[in-house]
C-alpha positions as a LaTeX table, in Angstrom:
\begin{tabular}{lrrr}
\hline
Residue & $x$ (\AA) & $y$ (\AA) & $z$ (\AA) \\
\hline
Unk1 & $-5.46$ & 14.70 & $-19.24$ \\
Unk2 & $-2.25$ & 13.15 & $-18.93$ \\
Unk3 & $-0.80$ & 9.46 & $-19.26$ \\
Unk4 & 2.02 & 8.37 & $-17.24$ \\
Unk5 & 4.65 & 6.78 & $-19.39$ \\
Unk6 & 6.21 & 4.07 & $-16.64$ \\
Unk7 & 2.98 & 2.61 & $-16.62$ \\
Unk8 & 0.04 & 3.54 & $-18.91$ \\
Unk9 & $-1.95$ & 5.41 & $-15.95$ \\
Unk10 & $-4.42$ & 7.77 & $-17.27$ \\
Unk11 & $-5.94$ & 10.83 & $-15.43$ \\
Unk12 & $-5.35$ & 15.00 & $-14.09$ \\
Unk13 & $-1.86$ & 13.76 & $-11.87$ \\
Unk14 & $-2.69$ & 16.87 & $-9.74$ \\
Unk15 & $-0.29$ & 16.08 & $-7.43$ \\
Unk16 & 2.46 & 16.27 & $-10.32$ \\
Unk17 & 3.49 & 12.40 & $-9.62$ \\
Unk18 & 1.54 & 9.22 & $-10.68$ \\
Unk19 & $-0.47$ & 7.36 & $-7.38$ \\
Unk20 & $-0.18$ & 4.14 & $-9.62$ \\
Unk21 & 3.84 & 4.10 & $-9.29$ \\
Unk22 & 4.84 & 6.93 & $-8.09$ \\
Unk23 & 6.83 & 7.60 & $-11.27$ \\
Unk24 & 7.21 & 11.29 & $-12.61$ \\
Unk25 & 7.07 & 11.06 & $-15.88$ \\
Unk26 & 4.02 & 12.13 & $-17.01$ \\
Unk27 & 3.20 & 13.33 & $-20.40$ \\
Unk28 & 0.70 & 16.16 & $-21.05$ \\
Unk29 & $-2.01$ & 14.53 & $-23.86$ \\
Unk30 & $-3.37$ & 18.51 & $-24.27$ \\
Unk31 & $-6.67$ & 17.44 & $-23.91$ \\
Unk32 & $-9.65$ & 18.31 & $-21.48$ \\
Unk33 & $-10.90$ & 15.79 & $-19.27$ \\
Unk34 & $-14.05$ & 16.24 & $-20.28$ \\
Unk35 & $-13.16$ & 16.14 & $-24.22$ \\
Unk36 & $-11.44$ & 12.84 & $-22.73$ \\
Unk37 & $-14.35$ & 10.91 & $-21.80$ \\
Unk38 & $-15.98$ & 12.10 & $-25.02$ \\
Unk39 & $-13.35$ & 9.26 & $-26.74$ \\
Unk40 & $-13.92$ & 6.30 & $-27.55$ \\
Unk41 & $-11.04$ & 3.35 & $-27.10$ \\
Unk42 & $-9.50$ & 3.51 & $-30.44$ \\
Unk43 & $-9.84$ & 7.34 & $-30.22$ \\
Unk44 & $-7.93$ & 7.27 & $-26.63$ \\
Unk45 & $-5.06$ & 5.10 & $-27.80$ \\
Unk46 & $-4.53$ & 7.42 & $-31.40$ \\
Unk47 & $-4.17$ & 9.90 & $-28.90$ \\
Unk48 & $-1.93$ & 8.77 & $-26.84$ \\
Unk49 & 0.21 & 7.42 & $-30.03$ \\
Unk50 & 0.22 & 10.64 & $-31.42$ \\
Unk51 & 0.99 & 12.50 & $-28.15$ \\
Unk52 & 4.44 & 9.61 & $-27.89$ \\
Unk53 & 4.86 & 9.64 & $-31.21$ \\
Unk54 & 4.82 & 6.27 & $-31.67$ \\
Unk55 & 4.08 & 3.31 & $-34.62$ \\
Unk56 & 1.69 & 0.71 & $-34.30$ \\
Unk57 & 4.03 & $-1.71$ & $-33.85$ \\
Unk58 & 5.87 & 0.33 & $-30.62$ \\
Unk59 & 2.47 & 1.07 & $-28.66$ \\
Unk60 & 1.64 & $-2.15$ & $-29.00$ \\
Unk61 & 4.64 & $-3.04$ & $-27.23$ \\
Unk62 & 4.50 & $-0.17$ & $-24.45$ \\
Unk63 & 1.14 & $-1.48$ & $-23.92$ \\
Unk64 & 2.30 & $-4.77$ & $-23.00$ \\
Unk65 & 4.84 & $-3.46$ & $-20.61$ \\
Unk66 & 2.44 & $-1.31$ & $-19.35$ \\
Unk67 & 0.27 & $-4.20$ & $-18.61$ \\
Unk68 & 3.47 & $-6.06$ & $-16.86$ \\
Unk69 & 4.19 & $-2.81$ & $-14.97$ \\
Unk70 & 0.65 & $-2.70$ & $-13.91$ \\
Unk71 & 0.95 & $-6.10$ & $-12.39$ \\
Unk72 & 4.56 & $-5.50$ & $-10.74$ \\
Unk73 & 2.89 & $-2.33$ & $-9.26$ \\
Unk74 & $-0.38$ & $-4.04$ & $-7.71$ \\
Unk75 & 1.84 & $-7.41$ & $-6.95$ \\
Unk76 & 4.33 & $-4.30$ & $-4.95$ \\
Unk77 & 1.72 & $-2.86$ & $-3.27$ \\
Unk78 & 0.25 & $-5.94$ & $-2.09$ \\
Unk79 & 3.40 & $-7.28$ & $-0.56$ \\
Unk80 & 4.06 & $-4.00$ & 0.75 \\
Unk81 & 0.40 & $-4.35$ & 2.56 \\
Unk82 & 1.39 & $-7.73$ & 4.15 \\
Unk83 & 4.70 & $-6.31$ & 5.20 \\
Unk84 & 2.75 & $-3.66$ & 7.34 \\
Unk85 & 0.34 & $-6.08$ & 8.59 \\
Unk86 & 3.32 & $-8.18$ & 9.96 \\
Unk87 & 5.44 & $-5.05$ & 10.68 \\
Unk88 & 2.35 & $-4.15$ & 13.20 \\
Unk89 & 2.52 & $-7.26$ & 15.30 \\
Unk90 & 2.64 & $-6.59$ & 18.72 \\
Unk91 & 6.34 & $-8.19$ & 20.11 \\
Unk92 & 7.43 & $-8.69$ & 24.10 \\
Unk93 & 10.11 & $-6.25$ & 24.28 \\
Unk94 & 12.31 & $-8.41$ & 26.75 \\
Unk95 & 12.81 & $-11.17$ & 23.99 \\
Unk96 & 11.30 & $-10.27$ & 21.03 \\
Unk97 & 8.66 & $-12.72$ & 20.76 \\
Unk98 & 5.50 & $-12.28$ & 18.96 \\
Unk99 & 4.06 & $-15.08$ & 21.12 \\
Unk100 & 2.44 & $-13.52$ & 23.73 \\
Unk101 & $-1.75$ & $-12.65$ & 24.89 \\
Unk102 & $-3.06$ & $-9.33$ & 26.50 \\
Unk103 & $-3.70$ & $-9.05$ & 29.84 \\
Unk104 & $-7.70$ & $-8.80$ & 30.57 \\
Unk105 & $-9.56$ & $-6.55$ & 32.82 \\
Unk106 & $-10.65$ & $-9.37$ & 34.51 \\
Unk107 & $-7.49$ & $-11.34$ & 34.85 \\
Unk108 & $-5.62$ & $-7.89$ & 36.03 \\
Unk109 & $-8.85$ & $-7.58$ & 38.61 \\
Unk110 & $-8.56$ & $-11.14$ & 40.33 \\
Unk111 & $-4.42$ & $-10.65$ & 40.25 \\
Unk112 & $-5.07$ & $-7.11$ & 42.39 \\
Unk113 & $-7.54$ & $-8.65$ & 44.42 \\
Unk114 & $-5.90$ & $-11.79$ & 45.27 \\
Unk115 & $-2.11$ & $-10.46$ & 45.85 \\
Unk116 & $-3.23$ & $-6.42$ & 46.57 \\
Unk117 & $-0.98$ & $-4.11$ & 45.30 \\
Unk118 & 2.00 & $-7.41$ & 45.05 \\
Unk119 & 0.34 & $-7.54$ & 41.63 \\
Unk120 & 2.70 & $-7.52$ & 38.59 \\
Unk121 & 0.07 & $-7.11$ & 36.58 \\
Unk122 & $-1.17$ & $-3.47$ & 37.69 \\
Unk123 & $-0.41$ & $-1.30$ & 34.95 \\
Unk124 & 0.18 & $-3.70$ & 32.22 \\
Unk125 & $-1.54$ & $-4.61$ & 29.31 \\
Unk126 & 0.43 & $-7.30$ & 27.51 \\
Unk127 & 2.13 & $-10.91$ & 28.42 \\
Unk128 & 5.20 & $-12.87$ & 26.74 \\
Unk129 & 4.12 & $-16.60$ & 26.76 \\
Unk130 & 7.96 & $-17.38$ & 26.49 \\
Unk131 & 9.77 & $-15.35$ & 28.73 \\
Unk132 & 6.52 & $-14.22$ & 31.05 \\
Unk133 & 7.75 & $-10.73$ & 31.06 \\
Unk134 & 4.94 & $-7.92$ & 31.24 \\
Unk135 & 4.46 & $-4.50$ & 29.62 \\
\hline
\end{tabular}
């Protein structure tokens, strides 16, 4: 097992990176995993200690910024999900607007069958509610 010492992270960090923070400094604990989850709490944290070669008084205060980095991390990744979700918002290409409504099957159909092949709406899927363009 191996802890990650930007944030606290415990596990195998196979991939040679923690998925926590995507920091790279991981420190080798030289112990099984298996042997691991034979540990209890107090056990764990004498090992890690040991392993940083730390006081009382000092892993008591990586733990707390640990715990702070933990919550920067998940508070990161969450605003890094709601960036995506916005990123992925569909946007009329003419004037940028994300104001706009897709184009039905049955609108398209009764546009085509009113106006024939006139239609500006054969082909497209998408329609800017400010500028009216179509895509």
């Amino acid at each position: 097992m191996k802890v990650c010492e930007n944030c606290g992270t415990v596990a195998n960090f196979i991939e040679g990176y923690c998925k926590a923070c995507n920091s790279k400094k991981i420190i080798d604990l030289q112990i099984s995993t298996e042997d691991w989850f034979k540990l209890n709490k107090n056990q764990k944290e004498t090992k890690i200690k040991n392993c940083l070669s730390l006081s009382d008084e000092q892993y008591e205060l990586l733990q707390e910024a640990w715990e702070n980095n933990k919550t920067n991390v998940a508070s990161a990744k969450s605003n890094a999900h709601s960036e995506t979700r916005i990123k992925n918002v569909p946007k009329c290409p003419t004037c940028g607007s994300t104001n706009i409504k897709r184009i039905t099957t049955l609108n398209r159909a009764v546009s085509v069958g009113t106006l024939g092949l006139l239609s500006g709406k054969i082909g497209k899927n998408y329609e800017c509610l400010n500028c009216k363009a179509k895509w």
